[in-house]
N, C-alpha and C positions, 0 to 999 in steps of 0.2 A: 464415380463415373468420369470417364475422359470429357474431353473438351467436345464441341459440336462441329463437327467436319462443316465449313463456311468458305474455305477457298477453290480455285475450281483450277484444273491444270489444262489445259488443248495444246494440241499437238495436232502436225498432219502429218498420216503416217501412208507408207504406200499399201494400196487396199488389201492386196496379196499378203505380204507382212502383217498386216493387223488379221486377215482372216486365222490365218495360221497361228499364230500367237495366241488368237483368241481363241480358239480350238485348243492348243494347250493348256491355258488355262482351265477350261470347263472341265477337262481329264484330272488335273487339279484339285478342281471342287474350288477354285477363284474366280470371284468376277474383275474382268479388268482396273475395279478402283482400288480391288482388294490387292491385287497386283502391284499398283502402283505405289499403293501405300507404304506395302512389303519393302520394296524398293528404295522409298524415301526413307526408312527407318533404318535397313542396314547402310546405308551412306553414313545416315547420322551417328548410330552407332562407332562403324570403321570409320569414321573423319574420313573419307575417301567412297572410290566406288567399291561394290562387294566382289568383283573381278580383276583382275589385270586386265589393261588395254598396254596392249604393244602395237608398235609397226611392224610385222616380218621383216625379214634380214630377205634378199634375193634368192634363194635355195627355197627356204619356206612359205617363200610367195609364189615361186613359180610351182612346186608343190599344190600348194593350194588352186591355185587354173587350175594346174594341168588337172587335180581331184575332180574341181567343177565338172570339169570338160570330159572326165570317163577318160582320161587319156595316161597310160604307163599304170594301169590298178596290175594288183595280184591280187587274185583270188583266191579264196582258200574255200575247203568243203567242211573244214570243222577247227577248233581248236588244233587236234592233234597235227594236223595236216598246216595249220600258220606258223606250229613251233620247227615241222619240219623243215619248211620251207624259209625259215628263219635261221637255220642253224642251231635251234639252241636243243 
């Protein structure tokens, strides 16, 4: 049997963010400790976080607004129609 879970983590998180989060997890089939847990394990695991964290570069930042913001999108109606519009 593993150890008895006795330490406690808090956070404040912004209420939007934690709804949302916590609706993915339920799709899951995770409750947020299971979550967190998950979390702390692959850090320990990888020595590190289980993602890349970067800063964007200026192109990929403004990219990203402009995405936010609906601003410069292509839209496509299917696969067939993103490769054309790709060139590829």
């Amino acid at each position: 049997m593993g150890k008895a879970k006795t330490s406690t983590v808090r956070a404040r998180i912004n209420p939007s963010l934690k709804r949302d989060v916590e609706g993915l997890f339920e799709k899951l089939g995770l409750s947020t400790t299971e979550a967190i847990n998950l979390f702390y394990k692959q850090v320990k695991l990888r020595n590190g976080l289980p993602f890349n964290v970067i800063v964007p570069n200026k192109v990929t930042g403004k990219v990203l607004k402009d995405t936010d913001a609906g601003k410069n999108l292509v839209r496509c109606e299917d696969a067939e129609d993103m490769f054309t519009k790709l060139g590829i």
